[in-house]
C-alpha positions in Angstrom: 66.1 -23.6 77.4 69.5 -22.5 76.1 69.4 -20.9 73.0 73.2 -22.6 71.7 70.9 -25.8 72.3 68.4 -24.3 69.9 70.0 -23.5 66.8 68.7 -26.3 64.6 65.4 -25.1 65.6 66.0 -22.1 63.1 62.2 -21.9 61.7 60.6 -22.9 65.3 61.4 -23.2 69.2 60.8 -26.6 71.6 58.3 -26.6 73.9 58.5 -27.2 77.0 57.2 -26.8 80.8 58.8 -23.0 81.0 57.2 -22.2 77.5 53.7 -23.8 78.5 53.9 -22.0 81.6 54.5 -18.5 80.2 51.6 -19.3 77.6 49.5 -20.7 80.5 49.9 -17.2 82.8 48.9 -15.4 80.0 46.0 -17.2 79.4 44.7 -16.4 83.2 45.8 -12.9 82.8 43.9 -12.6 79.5 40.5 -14.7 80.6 40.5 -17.1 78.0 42.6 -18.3 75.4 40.4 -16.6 73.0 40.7 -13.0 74.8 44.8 -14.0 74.7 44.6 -14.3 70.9 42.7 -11.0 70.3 45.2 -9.3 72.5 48.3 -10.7 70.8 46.3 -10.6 67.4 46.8 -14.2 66.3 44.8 -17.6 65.6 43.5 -18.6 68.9 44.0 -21.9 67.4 47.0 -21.6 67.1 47.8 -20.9 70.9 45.9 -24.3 71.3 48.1 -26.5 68.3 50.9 -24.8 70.8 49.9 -25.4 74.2 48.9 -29.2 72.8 52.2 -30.4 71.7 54.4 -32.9 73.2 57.5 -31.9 74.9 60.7 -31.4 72.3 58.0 -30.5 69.7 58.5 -27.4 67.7 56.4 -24.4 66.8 56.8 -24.2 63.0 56.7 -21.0 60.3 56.5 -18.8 62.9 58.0 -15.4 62.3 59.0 -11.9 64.3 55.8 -10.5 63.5 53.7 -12.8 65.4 56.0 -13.4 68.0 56.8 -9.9 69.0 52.9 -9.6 69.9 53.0 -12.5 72.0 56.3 -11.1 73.6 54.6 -7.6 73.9 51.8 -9.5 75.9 54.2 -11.5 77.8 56.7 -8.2 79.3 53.7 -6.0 79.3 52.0 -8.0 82.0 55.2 -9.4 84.2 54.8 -12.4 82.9 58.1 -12.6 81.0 61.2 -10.4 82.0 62.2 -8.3 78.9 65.7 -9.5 78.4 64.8 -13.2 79.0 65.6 -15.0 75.6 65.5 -18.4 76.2 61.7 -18.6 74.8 63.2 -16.8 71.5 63.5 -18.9 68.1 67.0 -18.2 66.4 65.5 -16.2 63.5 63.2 -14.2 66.0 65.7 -13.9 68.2 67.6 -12.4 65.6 65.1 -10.1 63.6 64.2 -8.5 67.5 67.9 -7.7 68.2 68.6 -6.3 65.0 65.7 -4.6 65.4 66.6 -3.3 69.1 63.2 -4.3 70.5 65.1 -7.7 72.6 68.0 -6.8 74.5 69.6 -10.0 76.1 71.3 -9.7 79.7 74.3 -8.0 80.0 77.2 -10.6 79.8 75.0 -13.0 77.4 76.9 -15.4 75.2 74.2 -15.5 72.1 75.3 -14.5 69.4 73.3 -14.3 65.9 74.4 -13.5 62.5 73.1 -10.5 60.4 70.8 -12.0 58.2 72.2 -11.1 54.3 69.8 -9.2 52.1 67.3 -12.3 50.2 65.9 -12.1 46.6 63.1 -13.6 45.7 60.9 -15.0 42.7 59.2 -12.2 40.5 55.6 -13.1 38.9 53.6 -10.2 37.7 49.9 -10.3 38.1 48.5 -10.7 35.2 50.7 -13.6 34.1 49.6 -15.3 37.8 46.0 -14.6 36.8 46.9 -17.1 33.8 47.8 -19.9 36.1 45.4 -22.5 37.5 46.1 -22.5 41.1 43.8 -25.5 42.0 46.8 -27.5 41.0 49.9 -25.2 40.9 50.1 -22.8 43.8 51.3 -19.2 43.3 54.2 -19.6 45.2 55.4 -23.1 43.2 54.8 -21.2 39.9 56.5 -18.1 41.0 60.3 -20.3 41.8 59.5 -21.9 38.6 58.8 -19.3 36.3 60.4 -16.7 38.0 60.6 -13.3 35.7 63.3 -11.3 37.8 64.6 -11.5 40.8 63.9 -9.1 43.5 65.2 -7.9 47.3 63.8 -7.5 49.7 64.8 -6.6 53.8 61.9 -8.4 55.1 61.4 -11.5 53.5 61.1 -15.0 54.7 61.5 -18.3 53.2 58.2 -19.2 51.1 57.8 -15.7 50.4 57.4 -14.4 46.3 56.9 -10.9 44.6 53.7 -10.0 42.7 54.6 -7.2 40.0 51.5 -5.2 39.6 49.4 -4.7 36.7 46.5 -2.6 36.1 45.2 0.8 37.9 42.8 -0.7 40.8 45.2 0.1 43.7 46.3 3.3 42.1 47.6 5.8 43.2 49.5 4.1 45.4 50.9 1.4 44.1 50.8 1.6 40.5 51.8 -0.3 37.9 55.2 -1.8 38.2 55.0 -1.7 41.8 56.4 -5.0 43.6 54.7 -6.3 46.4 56.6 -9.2 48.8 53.7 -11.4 49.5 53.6 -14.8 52.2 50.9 -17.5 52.6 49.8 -18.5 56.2 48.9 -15.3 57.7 46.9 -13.6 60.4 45.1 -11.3 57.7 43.0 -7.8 59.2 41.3 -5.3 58.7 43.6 -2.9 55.8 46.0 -5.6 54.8 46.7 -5.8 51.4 46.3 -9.1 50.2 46.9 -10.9 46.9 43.7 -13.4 46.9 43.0 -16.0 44.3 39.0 -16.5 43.6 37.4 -18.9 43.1 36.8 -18.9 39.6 41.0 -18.4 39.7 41.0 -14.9 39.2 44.1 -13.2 41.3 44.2 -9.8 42.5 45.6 -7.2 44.2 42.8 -5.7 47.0 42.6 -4.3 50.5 40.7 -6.7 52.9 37.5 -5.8 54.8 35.6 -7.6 57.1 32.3 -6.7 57.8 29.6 -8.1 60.1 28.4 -10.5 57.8 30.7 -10.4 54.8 34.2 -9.9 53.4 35.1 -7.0 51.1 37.9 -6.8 48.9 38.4 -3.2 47.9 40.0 -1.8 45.1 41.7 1.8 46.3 41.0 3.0 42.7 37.2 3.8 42.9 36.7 4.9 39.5 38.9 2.2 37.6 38.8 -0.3 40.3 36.3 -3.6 41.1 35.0 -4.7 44.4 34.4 -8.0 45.6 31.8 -9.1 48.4 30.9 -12.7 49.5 29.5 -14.1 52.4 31.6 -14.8 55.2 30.0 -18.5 55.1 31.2 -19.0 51.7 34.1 -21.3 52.3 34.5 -21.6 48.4 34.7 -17.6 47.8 38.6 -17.2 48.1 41.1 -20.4 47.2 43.9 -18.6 48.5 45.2 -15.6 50.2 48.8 -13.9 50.9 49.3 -10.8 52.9 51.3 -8.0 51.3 54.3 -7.7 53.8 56.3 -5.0 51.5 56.4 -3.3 48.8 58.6 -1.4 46.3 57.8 1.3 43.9 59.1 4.4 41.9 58.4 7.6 43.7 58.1 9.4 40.4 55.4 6.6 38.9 53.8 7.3 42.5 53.8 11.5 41.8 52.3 10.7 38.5 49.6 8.0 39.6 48.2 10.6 42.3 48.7 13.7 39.7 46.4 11.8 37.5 43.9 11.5 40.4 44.1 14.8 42.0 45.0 13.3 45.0 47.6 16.1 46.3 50.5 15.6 48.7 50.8 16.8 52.0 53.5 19.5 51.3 52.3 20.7 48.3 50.0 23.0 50.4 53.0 25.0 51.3 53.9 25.7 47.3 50.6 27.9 47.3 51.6 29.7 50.7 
């Protein structure tokens, strides 16, 4: 696949038989599609929705992130030369050269443009806790009723900012603190998350997954709240975006852990 051929593709890549093939290798090499997904840490079914389109389909929303597991997979076990692009999405493509992690052949006529720095629609938490999300998602709210704009480096199209309010995650991201969130993701073990609940609360947790339940943990164990529900409780959580960045003061940070006692690392060497 040529990747001048592919630039209208700029939020997915066509599939076809080189594409299944690589996905197909790595399936054999892994021992199931399942065991594939773990290693690459994505949706196993996604791998399937992939694998199960039609020729000249296109893989859509998919960003450098997931990808460069899958390509980690792929190069790690000979299955896919490291400089072989042709399997790249334009915007991954892009995001892994910038990044110096895909180097294309010597001689290799793609070229990419540097993507420009991206604002995006400010909505702090408490006024999104105000919103009813069962019919006016986060993200629709957030381009309407925007409060600020804010940049960000990593950003993708769909993604908003959540200003924080209140002292649950505190120290570390205190109040003021901007957080780029984005729907749709693989969500782990220590993400922060913004989730919406189901009686439409929203908040700002870490995300725990336990044998038998889910845990959404407040870093602030004094002043913050918990939530536990069932994993089988489909109704639990309407909504949840993974915290992909954040921005915050340094000084509202020193303060935030002064307040706690929580001392940093190099402050040891002061009493030296």
């Amino acid at each position: 696949m040529d990747y001048q051929n592919n630039k209208s593709e700029v939020r997915g890549i066509k599939i076809d038989k080189n594409i299944k093939s690589f996905f197909e290798k790595a399936i054999v090499k892994a021992g199931s599609m399942r065991k594939l997904a773990d290693a690459c840490d994505i949706y196993a079914a996604s791998i399937s929705r992939w694998l199960g389109n039609s020729p000249n389909k296109t893989i859509d929303c998919i960003d450098w992130p997931s990808w460069e597991k899958v390509w980690l997979y792929l190069t790690k076990e000979g299955i896919l030369s490291p400089d072989d692009v042709r399997w790249m999405p334009p915007s991954v493509l892009r995001e892994g050269m910038i990044s110096g992690k895909i180097k294309p052949k010597p001689g290799s006529t793609v070229d990419f443009d540097v993507p420009k720095m991206t604002q995006f629609p400010v909505v702090s938490l408490c006024a999104a806790a105000e919103v009813n999300t069962t019919y006016y998602p986060l993200a629709e709210y957030a381009d309407q009723y925007a409060e600020e704009q804010a940049t960000f480096t990593a950003g993708r199209p769909g993604d908003f900012v959540i200003r924080v309010c209140g002292e649950s995650m505190k120290p570390w991201y205190p109040p003021g603190t901007l957080l780029l969130v984005r729907p749709h993701q693989h969500i782990k073990n220590g993400d922060r998350v913004i989730a919406v609940l189901s009686d439409g609360d929203v908040v700002f947790k870490c995300f725990v997954e336990r044998k038998k339940t889910i845990v959404l943990v407040a870093i602030n164990g004094e002043g913050g709240k918990n939530f536990e529900f069932e994993k089988t409780d489909f109704t639990a959580v309407r909504d949840i975006y993974k915290v992909i960045q954040s921005l915050r003061t340094e000084e509202e940070m020193d303060h935030a852990m002064h307040e706690k006692g929580v001392p940093h690392f190099w402050q040891k060497f002061e009493e030296e």
